[in-house]
C-alpha positions as CSV (number, residue, x, y, z in Angstrom):
1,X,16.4,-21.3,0.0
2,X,14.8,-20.8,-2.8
3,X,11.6,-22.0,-1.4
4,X,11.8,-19.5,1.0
5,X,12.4,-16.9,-2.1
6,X,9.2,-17.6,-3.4
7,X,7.1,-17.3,-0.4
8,X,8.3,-14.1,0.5
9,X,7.8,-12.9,-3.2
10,X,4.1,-14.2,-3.1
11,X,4.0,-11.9,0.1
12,X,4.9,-8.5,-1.3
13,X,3.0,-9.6,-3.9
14,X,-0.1,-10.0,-2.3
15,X,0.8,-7.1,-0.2
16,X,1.4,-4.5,-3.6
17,X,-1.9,-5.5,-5.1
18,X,-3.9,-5.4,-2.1
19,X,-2.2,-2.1,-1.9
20,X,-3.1,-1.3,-5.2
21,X,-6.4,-2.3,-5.3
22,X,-7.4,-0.2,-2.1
23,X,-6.0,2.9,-4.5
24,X,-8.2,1.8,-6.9
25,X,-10.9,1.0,-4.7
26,X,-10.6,4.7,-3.5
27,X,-11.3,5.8,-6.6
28,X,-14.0,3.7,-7.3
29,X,-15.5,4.5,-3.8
30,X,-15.3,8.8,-4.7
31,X,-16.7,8.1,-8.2
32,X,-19.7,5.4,-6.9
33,X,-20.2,8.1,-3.7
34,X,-20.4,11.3,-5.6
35,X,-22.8,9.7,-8.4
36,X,-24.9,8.3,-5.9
37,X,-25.4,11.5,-3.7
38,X,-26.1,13.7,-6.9
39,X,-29.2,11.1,-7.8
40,X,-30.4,10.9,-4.0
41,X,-32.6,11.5,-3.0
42,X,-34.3,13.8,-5.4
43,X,-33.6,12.4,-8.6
44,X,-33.8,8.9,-8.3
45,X,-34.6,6.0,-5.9
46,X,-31.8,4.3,-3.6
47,X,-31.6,1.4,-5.7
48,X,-31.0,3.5,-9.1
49,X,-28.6,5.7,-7.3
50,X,-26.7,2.8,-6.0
51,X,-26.8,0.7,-9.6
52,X,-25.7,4.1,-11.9
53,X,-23.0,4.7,-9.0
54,X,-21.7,1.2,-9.2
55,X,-21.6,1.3,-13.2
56,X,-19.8,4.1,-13.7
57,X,-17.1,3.5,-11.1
58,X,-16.9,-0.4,-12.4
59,X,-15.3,1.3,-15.6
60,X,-12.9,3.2,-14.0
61,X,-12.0,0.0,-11.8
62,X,-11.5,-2.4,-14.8
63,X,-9.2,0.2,-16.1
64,X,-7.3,0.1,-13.1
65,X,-7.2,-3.8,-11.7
66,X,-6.4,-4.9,-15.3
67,X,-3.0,-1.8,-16.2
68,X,-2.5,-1.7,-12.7
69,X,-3.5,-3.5,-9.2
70,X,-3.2,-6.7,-11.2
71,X,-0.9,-6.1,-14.2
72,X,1.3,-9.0,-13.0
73,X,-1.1,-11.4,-13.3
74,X,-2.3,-12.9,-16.9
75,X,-5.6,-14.1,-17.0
76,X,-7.8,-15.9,-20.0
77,X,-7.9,-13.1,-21.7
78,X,-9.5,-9.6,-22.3
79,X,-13.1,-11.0,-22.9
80,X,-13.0,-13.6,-20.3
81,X,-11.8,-11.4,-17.5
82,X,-14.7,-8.5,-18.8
83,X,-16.7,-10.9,-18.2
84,X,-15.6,-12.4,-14.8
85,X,-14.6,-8.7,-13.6
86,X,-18.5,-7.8,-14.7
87,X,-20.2,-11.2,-13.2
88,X,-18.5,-10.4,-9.9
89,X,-19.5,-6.9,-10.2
90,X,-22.8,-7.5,-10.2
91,X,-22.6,-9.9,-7.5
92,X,-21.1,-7.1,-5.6
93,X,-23.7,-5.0,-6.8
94,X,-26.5,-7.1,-5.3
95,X,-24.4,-7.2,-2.2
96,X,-24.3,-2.9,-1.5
97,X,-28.0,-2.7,-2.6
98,X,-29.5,-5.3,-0.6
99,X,-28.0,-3.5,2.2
100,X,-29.3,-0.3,1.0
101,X,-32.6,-1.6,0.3
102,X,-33.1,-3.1,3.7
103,X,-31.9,0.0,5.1
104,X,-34.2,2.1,3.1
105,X,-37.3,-0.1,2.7
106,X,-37.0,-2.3,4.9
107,X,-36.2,-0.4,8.7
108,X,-37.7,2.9,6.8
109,X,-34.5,5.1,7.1
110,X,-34.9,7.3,3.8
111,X,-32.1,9.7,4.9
112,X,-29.8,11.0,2.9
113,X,-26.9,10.2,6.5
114,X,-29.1,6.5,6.4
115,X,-28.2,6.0,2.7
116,X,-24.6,7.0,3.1
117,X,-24.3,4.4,6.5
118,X,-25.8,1.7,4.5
119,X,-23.8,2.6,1.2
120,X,-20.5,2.6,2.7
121,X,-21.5,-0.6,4.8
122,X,-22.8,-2.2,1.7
123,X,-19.4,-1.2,-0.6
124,X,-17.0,-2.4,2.6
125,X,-18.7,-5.8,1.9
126,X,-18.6,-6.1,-1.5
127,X,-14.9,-4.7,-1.2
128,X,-14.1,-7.6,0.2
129,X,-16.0,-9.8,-1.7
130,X,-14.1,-8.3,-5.4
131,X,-10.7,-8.6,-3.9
132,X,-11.2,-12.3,-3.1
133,X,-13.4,-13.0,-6.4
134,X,-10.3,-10.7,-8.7
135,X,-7.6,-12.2,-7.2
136,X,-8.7,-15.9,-7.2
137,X,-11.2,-15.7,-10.5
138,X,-11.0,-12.5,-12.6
139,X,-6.7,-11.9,-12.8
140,X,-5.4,-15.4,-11.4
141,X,-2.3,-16.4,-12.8
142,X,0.7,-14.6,-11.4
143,X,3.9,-14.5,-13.8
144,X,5.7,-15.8,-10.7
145,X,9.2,-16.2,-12.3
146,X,9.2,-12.7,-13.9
147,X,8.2,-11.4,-10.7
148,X,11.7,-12.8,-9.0
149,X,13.6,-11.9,-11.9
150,X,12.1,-8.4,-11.7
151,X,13.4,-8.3,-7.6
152,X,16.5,-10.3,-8.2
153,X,17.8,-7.4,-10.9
154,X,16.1,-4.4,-8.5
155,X,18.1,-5.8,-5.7
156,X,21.4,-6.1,-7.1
C-alpha cells in the first residue's frame, strides 16, 4: 500500500509543479514578450531583443521556481542552483534565438508578426527544455516524506 502512496504522491507532485511552473512560465512569457516588442524592431536587432527579453524575465522566474513551482524540492544550494538555473537559461536562450535568427536572417522575415511566430515558437521549445533541465538538474531532490506527511495531516 504504501507503495502505491508514494506513486500517487510523486503524481500530484509532478502535476502541482508543472502547474506551477506554467504560472510562472506565464509570467516569464508577458515579461520576455513585452520587453522584446518595445526593442523591435526600432530599437534594437532580433537577437538583442530576444537576449534583454530573456534576462529580465530569467529574474523574475528564479524568484518564482526556487519560493514557489519548486519550493518542495531542496537542491545543492543557492549558488549551485543560480548557477544551474542560469546554465540552462542560456541554453534555452540559444534555443529561442536560433529560431529567431533563422526566422529573421535566415528565410528574411523581418516582421514584427514573423518575430512574434518565431519568438513564441522559439520560448515553447525552450519551455520544455527548462522544465525537464529544473526538474531533473536545477531543483532535484523532492522532500518526499514531508510531502506525505503534509497530505496525510490535510486529509485527515
Amino acid at each position: 500500500m504504501s507503495l502505491i502512496r508514494d506513486k500517487y504522491i510523486r503524481f500530484q507532485v509532478l502535476v502541482h509543479e508543472t502547474a506551477k511552473f506554467g504560472v510562472i512560465g506565464g509570467l516569464g512569457f508577458a515579461i520576455q514578450f513585452a520587453v522584446q516588442n518595445a526593442l523591435y524592431p526600432g530599437r534594437t536587432g532580433p537577437t538583442t531583443a530576444i537576449v534583454v527579453g530573456t534576462v529580465v524575465a530569467t529574474v523574475a522566474t528564479f524568484l518564482g521556481n526556487k519560493h514557489w513551482a519548486f519550493k518542495n524540492r531542496q537542491g545543492n544550494g543557492l549558488g549551485h542552483e543560480t548557477v544551474l538555473f542560469i546554465v540552462f537559461n542560456v541554453l534555452g536562450l540559444l534555443i529561442q534565438t536560433g529560431i529567431v535568427d533563422l526566422m529573421v536572417y535566415g528565410l528574411g522575415h523581418h516582421s514584427r508578426l514573423a518575430f512574434n511566430v518565431a519568438s513564441i515558437f522559439g520560448i515553447g521549445i525552450a519551455t520544455l527544455f527548462r522544465l525537464f533541465t529544473y526538474r531533473k538538474f536545477v531543483f532535484h531532490h523532492v522532500k518526499t516524506e514531508e510531502k506525505v506527511e503534509e497530505l496525510a495531516s490535510a486529509s485527515r
